[in-house]
C-alpha positions in Angstrom: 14.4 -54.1 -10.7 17.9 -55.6 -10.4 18.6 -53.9 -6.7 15.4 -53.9 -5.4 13.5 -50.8 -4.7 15.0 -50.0 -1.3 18.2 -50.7 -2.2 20.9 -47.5 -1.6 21.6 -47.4 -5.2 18.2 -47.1 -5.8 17.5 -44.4 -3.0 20.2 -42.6 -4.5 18.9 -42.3 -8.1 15.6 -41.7 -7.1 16.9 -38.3 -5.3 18.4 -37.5 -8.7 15.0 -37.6 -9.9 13.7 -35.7 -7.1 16.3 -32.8 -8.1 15.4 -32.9 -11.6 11.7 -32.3 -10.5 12.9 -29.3 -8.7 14.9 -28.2 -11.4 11.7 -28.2 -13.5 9.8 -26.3 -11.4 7.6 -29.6 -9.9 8.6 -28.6 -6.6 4.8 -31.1 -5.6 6.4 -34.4 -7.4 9.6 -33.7 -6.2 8.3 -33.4 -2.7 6.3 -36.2 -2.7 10.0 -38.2 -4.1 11.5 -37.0 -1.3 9.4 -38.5 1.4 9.4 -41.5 -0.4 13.0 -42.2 -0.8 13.1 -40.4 3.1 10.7 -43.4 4.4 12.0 -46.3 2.3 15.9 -45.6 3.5 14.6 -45.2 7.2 13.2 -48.8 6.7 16.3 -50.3 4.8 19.2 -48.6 6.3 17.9 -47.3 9.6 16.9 -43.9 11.1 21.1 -42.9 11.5 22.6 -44.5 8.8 24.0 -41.2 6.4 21.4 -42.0 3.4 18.6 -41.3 6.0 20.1 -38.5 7.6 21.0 -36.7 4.3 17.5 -37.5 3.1 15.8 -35.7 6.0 18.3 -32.5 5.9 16.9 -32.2 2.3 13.7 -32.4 3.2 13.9 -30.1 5.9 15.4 -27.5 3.8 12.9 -28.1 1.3 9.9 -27.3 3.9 12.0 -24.1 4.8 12.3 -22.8 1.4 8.4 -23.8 0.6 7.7 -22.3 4.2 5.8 -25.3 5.1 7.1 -25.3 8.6 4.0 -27.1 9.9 5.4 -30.2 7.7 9.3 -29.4 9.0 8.0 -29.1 12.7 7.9 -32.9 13.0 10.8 -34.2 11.2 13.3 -31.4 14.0 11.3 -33.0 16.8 11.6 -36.9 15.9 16.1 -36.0 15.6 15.4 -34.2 18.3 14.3 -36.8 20.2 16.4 -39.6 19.0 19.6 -37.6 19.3 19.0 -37.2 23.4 18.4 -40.2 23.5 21.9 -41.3 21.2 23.9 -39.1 22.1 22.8 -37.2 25.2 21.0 -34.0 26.1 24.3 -32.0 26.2 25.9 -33.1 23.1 26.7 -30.7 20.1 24.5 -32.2 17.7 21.4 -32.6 20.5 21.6 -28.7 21.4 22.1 -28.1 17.2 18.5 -29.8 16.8 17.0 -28.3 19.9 18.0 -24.6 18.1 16.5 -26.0 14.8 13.8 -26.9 16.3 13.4 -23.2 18.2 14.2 -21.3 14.8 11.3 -23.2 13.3 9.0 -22.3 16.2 9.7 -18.7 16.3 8.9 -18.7 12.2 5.3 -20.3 13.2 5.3 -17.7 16.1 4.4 -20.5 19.0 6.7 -18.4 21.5 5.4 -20.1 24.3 7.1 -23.0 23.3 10.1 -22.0 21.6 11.4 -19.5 24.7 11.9 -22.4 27.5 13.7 -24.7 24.5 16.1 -21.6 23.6 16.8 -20.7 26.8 17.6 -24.5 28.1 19.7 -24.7 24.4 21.8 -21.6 25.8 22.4 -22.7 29.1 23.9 -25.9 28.1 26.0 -24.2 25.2 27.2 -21.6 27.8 28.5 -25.0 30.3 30.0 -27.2 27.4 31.7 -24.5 25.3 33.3 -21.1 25.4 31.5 -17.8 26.2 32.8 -16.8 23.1 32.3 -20.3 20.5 30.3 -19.4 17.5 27.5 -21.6 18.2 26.6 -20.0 21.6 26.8 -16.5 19.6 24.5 -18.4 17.0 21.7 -19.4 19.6 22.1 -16.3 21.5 20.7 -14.4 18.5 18.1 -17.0 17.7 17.3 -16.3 21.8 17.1 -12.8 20.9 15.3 -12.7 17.9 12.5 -15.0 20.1 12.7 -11.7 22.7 12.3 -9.3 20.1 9.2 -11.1 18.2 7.4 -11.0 21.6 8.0 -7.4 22.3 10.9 -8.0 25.2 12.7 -5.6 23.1 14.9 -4.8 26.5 15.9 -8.3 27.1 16.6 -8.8 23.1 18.8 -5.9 23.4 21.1 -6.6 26.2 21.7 -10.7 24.6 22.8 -8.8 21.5 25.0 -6.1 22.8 26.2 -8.7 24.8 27.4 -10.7 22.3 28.4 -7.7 20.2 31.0 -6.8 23.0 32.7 -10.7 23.0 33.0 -10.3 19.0 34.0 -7.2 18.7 37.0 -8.1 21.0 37.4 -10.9 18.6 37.8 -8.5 15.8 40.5 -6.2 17.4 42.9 -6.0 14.4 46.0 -7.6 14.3 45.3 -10.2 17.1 46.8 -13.3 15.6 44.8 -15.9 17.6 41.6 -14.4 14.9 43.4 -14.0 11.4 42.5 -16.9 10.2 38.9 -17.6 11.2 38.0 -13.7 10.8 35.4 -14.3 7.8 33.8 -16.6 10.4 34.0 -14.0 12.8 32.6 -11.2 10.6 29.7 -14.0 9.6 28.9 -14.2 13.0 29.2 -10.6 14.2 26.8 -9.9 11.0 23.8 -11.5 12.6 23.7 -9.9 16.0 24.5 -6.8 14.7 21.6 -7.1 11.7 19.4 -8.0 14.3 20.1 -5.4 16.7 20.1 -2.7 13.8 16.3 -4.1 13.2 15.6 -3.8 17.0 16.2 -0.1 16.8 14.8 0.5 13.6 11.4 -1.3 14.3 10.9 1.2 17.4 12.1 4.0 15.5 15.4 4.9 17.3 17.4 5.5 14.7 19.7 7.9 17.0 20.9 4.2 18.6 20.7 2.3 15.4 23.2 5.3 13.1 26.4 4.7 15.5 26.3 0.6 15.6 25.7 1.1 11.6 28.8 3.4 11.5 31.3 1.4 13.7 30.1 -1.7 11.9 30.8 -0.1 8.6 34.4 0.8 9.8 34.6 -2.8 11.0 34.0 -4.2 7.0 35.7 -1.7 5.5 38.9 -3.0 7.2 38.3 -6.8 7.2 36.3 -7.0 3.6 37.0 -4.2 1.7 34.9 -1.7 0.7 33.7 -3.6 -2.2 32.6 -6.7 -0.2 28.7 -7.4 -0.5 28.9 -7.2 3.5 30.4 -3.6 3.3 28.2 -2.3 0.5 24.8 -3.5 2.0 25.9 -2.2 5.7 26.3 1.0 3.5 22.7 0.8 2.1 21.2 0.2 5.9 23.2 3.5 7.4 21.3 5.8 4.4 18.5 4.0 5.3 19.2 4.9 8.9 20.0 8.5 7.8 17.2 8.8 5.5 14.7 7.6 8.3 16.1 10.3 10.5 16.1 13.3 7.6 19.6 13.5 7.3 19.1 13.3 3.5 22.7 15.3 3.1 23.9 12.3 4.3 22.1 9.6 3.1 22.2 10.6 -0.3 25.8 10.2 -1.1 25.9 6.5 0.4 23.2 6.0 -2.1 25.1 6.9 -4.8 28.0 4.5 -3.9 25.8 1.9 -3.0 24.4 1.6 -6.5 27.9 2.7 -8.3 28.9 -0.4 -6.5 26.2 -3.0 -7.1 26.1 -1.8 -11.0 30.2 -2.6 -11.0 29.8 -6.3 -9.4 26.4 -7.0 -10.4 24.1 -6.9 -13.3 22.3 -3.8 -13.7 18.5 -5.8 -13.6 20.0 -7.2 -10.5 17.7 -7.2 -7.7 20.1 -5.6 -5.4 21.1 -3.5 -8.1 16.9 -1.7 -8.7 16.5 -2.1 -4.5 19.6 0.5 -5.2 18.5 2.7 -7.2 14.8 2.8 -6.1 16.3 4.3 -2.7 18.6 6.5 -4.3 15.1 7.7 -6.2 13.3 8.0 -3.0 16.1 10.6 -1.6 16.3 12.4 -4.4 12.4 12.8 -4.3 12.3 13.7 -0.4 14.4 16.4 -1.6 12.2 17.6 -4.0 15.2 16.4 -6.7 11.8 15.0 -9.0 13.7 15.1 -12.2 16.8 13.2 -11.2 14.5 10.9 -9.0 11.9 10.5 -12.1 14.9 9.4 -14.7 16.5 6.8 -12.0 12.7 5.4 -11.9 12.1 5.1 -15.1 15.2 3.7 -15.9 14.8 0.8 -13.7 11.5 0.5 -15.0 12.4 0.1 -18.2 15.0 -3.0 -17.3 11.8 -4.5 -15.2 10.0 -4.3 -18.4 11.7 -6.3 -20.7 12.0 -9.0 -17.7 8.4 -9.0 -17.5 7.9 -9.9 -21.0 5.2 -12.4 -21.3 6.4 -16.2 -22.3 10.2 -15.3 -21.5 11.0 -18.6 -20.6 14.5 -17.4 -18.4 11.8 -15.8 -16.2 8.4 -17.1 -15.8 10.1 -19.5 -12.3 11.2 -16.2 -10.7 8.0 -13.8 -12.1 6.4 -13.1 -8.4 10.1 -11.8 -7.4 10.2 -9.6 -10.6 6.9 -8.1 -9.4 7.8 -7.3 -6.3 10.5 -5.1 -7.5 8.6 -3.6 -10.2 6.0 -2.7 -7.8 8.5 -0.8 -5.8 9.9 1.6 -8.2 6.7 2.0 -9.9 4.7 2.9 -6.8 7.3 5.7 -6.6 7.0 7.1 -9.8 3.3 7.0 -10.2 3.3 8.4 -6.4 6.0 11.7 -7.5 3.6 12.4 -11.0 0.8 12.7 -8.3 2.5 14.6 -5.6 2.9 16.8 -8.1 -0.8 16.8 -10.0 1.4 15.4 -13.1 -2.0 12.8 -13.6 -1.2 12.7 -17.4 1.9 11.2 -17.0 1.2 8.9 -13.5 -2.0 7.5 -15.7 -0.1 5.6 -18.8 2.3 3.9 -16.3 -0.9 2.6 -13.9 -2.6 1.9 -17.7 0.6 -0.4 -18.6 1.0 -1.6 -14.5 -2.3 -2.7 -14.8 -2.1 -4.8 -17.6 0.9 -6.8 -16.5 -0.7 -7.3 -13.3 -3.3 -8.7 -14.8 -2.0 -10.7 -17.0 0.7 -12.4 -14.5 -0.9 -12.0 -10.7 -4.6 -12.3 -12.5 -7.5 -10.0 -11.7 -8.3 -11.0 -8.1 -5.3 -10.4 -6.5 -4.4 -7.3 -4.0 -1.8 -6.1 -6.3 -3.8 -6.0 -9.2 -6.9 -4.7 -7.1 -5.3 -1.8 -5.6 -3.4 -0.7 -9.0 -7.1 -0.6 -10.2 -8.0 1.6 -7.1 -4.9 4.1 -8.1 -5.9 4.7 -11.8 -9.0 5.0 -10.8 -7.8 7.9 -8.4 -6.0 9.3 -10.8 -8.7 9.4 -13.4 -10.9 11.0 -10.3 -8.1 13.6 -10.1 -8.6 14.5 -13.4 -12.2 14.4 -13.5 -12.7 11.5 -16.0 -15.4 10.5 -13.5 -16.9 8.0 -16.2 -13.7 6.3 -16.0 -13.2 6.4 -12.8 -16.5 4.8 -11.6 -16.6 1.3 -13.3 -12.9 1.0 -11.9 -14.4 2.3 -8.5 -17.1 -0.5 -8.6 -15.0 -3.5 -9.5 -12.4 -2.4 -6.6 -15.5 -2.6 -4.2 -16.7 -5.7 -5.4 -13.3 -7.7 -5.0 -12.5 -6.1 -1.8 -15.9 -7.3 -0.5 -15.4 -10.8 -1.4 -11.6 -10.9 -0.1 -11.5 -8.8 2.7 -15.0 -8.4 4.3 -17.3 -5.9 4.6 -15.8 -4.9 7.9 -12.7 -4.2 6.2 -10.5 -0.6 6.2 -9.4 -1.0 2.7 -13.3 -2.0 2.0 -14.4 0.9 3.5 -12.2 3.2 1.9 -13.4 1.6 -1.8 -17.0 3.1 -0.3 -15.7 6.4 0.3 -14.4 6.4 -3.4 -17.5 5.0 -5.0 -19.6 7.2 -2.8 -17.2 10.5 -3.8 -17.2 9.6 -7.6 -21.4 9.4 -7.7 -21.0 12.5 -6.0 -19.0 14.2 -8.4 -21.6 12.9 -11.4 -24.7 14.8 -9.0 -25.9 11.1 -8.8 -26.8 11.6 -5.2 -29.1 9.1 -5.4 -26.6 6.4 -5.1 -23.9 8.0 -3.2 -26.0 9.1 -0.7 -27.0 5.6 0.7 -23.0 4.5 0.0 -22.4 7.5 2.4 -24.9 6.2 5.3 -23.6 2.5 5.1 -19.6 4.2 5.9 -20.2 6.1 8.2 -21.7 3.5 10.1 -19.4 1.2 9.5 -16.6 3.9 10.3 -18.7 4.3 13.7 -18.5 0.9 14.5 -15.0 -0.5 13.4 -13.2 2.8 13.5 -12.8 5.4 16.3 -15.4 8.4 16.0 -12.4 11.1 15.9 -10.8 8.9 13.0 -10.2 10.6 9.9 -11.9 8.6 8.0 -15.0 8.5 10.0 -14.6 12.3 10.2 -14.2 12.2 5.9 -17.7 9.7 5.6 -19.6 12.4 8.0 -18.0 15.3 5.9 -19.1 13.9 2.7 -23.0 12.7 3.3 -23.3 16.5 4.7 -21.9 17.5 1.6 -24.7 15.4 -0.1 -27.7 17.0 1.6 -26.3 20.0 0.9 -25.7 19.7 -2.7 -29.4 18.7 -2.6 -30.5 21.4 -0.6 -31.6 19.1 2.7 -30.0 21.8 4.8 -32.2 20.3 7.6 -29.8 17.4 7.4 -27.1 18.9 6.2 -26.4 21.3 9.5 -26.6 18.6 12.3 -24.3 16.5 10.5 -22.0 19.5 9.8 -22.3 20.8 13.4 -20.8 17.0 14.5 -18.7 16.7 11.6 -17.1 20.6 13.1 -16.9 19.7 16.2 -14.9 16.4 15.6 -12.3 17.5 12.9 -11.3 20.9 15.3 -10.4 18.2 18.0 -8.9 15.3 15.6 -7.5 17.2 13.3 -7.4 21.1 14.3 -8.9 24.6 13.0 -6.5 24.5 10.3 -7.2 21.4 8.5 -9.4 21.5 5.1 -11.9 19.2 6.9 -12.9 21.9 9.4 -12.5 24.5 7.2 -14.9 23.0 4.6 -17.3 22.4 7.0 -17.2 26.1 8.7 -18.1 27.5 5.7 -20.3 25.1 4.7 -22.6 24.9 7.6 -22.3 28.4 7.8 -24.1 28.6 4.3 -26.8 26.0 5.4 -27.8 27.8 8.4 -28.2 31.2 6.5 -30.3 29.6 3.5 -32.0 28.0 6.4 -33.1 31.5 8.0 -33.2 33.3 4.5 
């Protein structure tokens, strides 16, 4: 009252407000503070003055972390804008607000706008600095990441190899000119590289991606240590690399060290820490190691567990992170029980996944619905049919509503309902569930596609269990024909038809 309400003072305290908001978790007030005090201090103070330009970084940031680009589009455009016209379309701070501007595009995927902007920002970097300053190396990347989101995987490639070779002359050891800065240096050799790495890895050649992992791993062993978090998740992405590639000899031990380490410098419910051991669990099961890869599993499910503890108050902000790495570890587990027809034991851990789902995510969402659609799998595998089917029907009916009729995961609910009626000998209602996915299989799908192949298969199978042979053989003689080309003679799809249609056409004669 005594300063007036656009007064800096004022401005200033209202921010503190704005960051107790956030700190509450009232990320829409605080928001709404922050435009506020953003507005009232252009008006006072002026669209430069510090207030006003510390106001708007905050905002920005804010839109980034929300992921409300749309909203954070405008505010890089209007400093854009004024900072040409302030400063100059070649100053530092201009081509800083023209990347900005470009990182936020290539998030919202408008690449035809975002490519002409990077590649002007670049140029101009390239004629007022060095080859080799850190913000050409920074927009190069963002250049290359714009490439590599469109597909120009070739042109992405050569920008970041490019700069790869001027930093990794920077890192030579023991050049003097680069002791000092070289956490810089690593910072920004770390990007390219990363990106580069993902370039590879996102086409599958992992035979290109292994030796930039292994040199880069030398690189931070020397410089960081081997203990650094640089080092140990450059470690993790080279098992990865190995893993990907079947070298699981390989892969394996850097597993082990990778979690050895995060357990020493971390907690052990660390994220980092269960991202660790979940892919140490997922060599030792490629291995066909189940016990070791079961007891890592269910170890980190238990620490998940007691985070997940309804009305913990130290984790109801971060809860949709703590299910996302629950999920992980316990889609493994349930998925090596069931690999190996262990359905007793994969069925109480969906039982007790469901019910947290539930409970945190609600019933409607994909999580929840498709940890239905697994227990009611496994109860299918075990032939607890009248368990199975209500499970089966609610899946159906959410998937309709949220994804479409049209839908593959829609269609594959079908199959299930269809396949569980089956099982009861209520061919009355799978058969029609049968008829409606195969044509929808016909028309969304291809007409080799194993699933379409799997809908033909099972209406066959229907008529035949009802002895409508006279519809059963045509639809086994197309069914035949399809899976020997799609799938080949040796596949159980063509082998369950061969007999099958075999038997029709004899009963047929008989």
């Amino acid at each position: 009252v005594a300063l007036g309400p656009n007064h800096p003072d004022t401005l200033n305290r209202m921010g503190l407000v704005r960051d107790t908001y956030v700190e509450q978790g009232k990320y829409e007030e605080a928001m709404k503070l922050a435009r506020e005090c953003l507005e009232k201090s252009k008006d006072a103070l002026g669209h430069d003055h510090p207030t006003t330009v510390s106001f708007t970084n905050y905002l920005l940031e804010f839109y980034s972390h929300q992921g409300k680009l749309d909203m954070a589009e405008p505010l890089h455009v209007d400093r854009l804008e004024k900072r040409k016209v302030a400063l100059g379309p070649n100053h530092l701070d201009t081509l800083t607000s023209m990347s900005n501007l470009g990182y936020v595009y290539i998030k919202q995927q408008k690449y035809d706008q975002v490519e002409p902007l990077l590649v002007d920002c670049l140029k101009k970097c390239k004629a007022v600095l060095e080859h080799n300053h850190p913000t050409t190396f920074l927009y190069t990347d963002h250049l290359a990441q714009c490439y590599a989101q469109q597909g120009k995987y070739d042109m992405a490639e050569q920008l970041l190899m490019d700069c790869l070779e001027k930093l990794k002359v920077e890192l030579e050891p023991n050049r003097p000119d680069t002791l000092v800065p070289i956490i810089n240096l690593i910072n920004l050799y770390r990007r390219p590289m990363n990106n580069l790495v993902l370039l590879y890895m996102n086409q599958g050649k992992y035979d290109k991606a292994e030796p930039l992992l292994v040199n880069c791993l030398e690189i931070y062993k020397a410089v960081l240590g081997h203990n650094h978090r640089t080092t140990v998740n450059c470690n993790k992405n080279l098992a990865e690399c190995y893993s990907h590639q079947g070298k699981y000899d390989k892969a394996e031990p850097l597993f082990v060290d990778c979690l050895k380490k995060c357990k020493a410098v971390l907690e052990h419910n660390h994220r980092t820490t269960i991202l660790s051991t979940n892919n140490l669990a997922s060599c030792y099961k490629k291995q066909g190691k189940y016990d070791m890869a079961e007891q890592l599993l269910m170890d980190c499910l238990e620490k998940l567990k007691v985070e997940l503890e309804p009305n913990r108050p130290d984790t109801l902000v971060p809860i949709i992170n703590l299910i996302n790495l629950y999920r992980r570890p316990m889609n493994n587990l349930v998925l090596l029980y069931m690999n190996q027809g262990k359905y007793d034991k994969a069925e109480p851990l969906l039982v007790n996944c469901l019910e947290i789902y539930k409970a945190v995510l609600g019933h409607n969402h994909r999580t929840t619905v498709n940890c239905n659609k697994n227990l009611a799998e496994c109860y299918s595998h075990q032939g607890k049919y009248d368990k199975a089917e209500p499970l089966f029907v609610d899946c159906l009916e959410k998937r309709q509503v949220a994804l479409g009729l049209d839908h593959p995961d829609t269609i594959d609910s079908i199959i299930n309902l269809g396949y569980v009626y089956f099982k009861q000998q209520k061919y009355d209602e799978a058969e029609p569930l049968f008829i409606a996915c195969l044509k929808k299989c016909e028309a969304v799908l291809k007409h080799n596609h194993i699933t379409t192949i799997t809908c033909l298969h099972n209406l066959a199978q229907c008529y035949f269990q009802q002895g409508m042979y006279d519809k059963a053989v045509p639809l086994f003689v197309d069914c035949l024909e399809k899976s020997k080309a799609a799938l080949g003679h040796d596949h159980s799809l063509t082998i369950s038809c061969t007999k099958s249609l075999k038997i029709s056409i004899d009963r047929i004669q008989a």
